[in-house]
C-alpha positions in Angstrom: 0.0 0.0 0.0 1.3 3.8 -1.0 0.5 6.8 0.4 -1.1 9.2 -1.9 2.1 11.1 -2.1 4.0 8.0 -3.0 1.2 6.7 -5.7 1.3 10.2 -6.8 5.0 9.9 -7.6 4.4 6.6 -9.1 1.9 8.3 -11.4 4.1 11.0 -12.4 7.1 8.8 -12.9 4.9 6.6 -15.4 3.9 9.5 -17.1 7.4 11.5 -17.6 8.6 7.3 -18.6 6.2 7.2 -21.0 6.7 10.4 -22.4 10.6 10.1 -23.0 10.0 6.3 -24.1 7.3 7.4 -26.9 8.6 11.1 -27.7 5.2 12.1 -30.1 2.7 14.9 -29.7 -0.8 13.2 -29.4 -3.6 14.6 -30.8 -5.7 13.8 -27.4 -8.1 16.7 -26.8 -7.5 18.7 -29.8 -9.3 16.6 -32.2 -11.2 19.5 -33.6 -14.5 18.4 -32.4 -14.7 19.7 -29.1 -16.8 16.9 -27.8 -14.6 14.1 -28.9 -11.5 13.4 -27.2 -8.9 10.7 -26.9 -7.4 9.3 -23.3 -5.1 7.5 -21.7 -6.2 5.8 -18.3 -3.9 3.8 -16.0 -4.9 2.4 -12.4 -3.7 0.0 -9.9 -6.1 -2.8 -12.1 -5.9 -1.8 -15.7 -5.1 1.0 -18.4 -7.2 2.0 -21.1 -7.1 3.9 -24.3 -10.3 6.0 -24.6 -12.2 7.7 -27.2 -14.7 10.1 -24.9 -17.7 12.0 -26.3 -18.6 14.9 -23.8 -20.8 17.3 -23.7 -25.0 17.2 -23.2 -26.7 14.0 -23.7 -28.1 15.8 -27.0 -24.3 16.2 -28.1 -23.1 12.8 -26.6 -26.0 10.7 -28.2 -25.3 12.5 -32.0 -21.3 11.9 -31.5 -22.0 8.3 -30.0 -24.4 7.2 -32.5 -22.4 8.2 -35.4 -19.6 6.2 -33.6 -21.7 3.5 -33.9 -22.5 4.4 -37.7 -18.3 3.5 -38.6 -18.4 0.7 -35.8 -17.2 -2.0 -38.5 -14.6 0.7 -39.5 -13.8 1.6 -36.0 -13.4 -2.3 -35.1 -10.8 -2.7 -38.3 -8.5 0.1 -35.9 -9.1 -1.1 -33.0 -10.3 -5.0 -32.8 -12.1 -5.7 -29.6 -13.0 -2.3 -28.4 -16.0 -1.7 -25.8 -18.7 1.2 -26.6 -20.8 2.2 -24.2 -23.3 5.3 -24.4 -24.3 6.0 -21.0 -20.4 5.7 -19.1 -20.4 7.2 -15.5 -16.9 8.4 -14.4 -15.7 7.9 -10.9 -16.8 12.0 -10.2 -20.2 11.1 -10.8 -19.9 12.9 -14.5 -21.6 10.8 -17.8 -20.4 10.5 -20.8 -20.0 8.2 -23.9 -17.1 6.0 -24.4 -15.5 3.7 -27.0 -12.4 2.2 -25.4 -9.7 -0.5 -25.4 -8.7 -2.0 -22.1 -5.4 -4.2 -21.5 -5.7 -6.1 -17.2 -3.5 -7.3 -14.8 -1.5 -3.9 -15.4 -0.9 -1.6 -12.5 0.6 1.7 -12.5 2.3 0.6 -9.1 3.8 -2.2 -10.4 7.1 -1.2 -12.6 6.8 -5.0 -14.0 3.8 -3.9 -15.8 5.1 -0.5 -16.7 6.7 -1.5 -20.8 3.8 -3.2 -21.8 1.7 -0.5 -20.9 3.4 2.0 -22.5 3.5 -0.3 -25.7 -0.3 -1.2 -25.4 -1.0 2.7 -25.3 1.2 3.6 -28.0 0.4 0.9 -30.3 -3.3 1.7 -29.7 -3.5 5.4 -29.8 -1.9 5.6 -33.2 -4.9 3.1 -34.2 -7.2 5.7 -32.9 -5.5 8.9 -34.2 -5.1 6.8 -37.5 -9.2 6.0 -37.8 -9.5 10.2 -36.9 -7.4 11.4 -39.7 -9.2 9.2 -42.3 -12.7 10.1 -40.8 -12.7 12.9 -38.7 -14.2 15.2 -41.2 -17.7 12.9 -41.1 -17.7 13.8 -37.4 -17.4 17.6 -38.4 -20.2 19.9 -37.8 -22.4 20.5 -41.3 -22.5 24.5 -41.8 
């Protein structure tokens, strides 16, 4: 067991690791449509790389369902992935998610710490590669 300053070091060690292991600028929250954005997520049981759709549940249900339009597509980038249109967060906040999800990973274990960083990089340039080729269907019509 850590104490919250210890994890906290663990988490920012992880982070600064995985940062000088896989030097690249992620396209994360700036996908250009302000509801959609990509995450990493790492706890003591698993890591995940997340597509989230934010925003009203008007805004959430037209980002989600048009997720769920390319879902074949979406699957081709990233086999295996969850979706789930009504995801509550830990801080009580909803939202829509599309994610991938590697266990028995922990950011307190070091052990686990390569594969994770693999498993996130390998699977974030899936998602930013499905973006590039179809971002502009999830653009706003003018």
């Amino acid at each position: 067991m850590y104490s919250k300053e210890e994890a906290a070091k663990l988490r920012q060690d992880f982070w600064t690791s995985f940062g000088k292991s896989f030097p690249r600028k992620w396209v994360l929250y700036k996908t250009g449509v302000k509801p959609v954005q990509f995450r990493f997520y790492f706890d003591t049981k698993k890591a995940m790389v997340c597509i989230d759709i934010e925003g009203n549940e008007e805004e959430r249900d037209k980002y989600f369902n048009k997720m769920l339009s390319v879902r074949s597509i979406l699957n081709d980038f990233l086999p295996d992935s969850s979706f789930e249109k009504h995801y509550l967060l830990e801080n009580g906040k909803k939202i829509s998610r599309i994610w991938l999800e590697k266990q028995s990973v922990s950011i307190h274990d070091k052990k686990t710490w390569q594969a994770t960083m693999e498993f996130f990089n390998e699977n974030m340039q899936r998602i930013e590669l499905f973006w590039q080729e179809y971002k502009d269907f999830f653009k706003e019509e003018v």
